[in-house]
N, C-alpha and C positions, 0 to 999 in steps of 0.2 A: 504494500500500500504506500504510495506516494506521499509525502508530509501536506499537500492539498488535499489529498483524501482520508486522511488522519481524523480521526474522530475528533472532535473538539469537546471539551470541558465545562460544563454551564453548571452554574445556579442559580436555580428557581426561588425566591422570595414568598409563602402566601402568608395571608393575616391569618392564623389558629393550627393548632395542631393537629397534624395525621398522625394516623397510628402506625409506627415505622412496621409492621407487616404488610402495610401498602405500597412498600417496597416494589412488590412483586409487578403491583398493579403500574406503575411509576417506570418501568425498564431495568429496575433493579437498581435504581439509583440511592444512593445514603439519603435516606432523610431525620433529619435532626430537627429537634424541638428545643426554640431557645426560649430564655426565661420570659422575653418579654411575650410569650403566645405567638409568636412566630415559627414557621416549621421552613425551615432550609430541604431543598430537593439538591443536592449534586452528585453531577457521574458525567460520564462521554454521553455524548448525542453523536449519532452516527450520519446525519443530515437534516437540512433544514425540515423537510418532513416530517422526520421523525420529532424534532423538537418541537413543530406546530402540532404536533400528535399531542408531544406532552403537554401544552397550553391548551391545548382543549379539552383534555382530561378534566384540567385544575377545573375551567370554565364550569363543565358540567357537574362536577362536586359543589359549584357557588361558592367556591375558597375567592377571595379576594387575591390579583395577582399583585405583590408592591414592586418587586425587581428580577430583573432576566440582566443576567451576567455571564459573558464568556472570557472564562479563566486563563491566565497566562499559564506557562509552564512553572512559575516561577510561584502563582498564586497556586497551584496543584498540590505543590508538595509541601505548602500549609498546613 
């Protein structure tokens, strides 16, 4: 795979918490629950597709989306 075709690194922002076994539902992505009620989605996105996939998920739960970030190499191994 080419470093253009390179998966890319995001994280998803929503207002409330998921239940990290939603995981599965999500592409397998970590999701974290932070103190202020915030749940962190991050992992590879394999294309823009597939990251409109995952925005749409969130959509259809009614999660509030606050931020879509893709990660540096540099912010990865944070």
């Amino acid at each position: 795979m080419s470093s253009t075709q390179r998966e890319q690194v995001y994280q998803l922002r929503v207002k409330g918490h998921l239940d990290p076994r939603w995981s599965d539902g999500f592409d397998g992505l970590i999701i974290t629950l932070e103190d202020n009620g915030d749940s962190l989605l991050t992992g590879p996105v394999a294309d823009q597709a597939a990251l409109y996939g995952l925005l749409k998920r969130l959509r259809d739960l009614g999660l509030p989306l606050l931020a879509v970030n893709r990660l540096t190499p540099d912010q990865e191994s944070e």
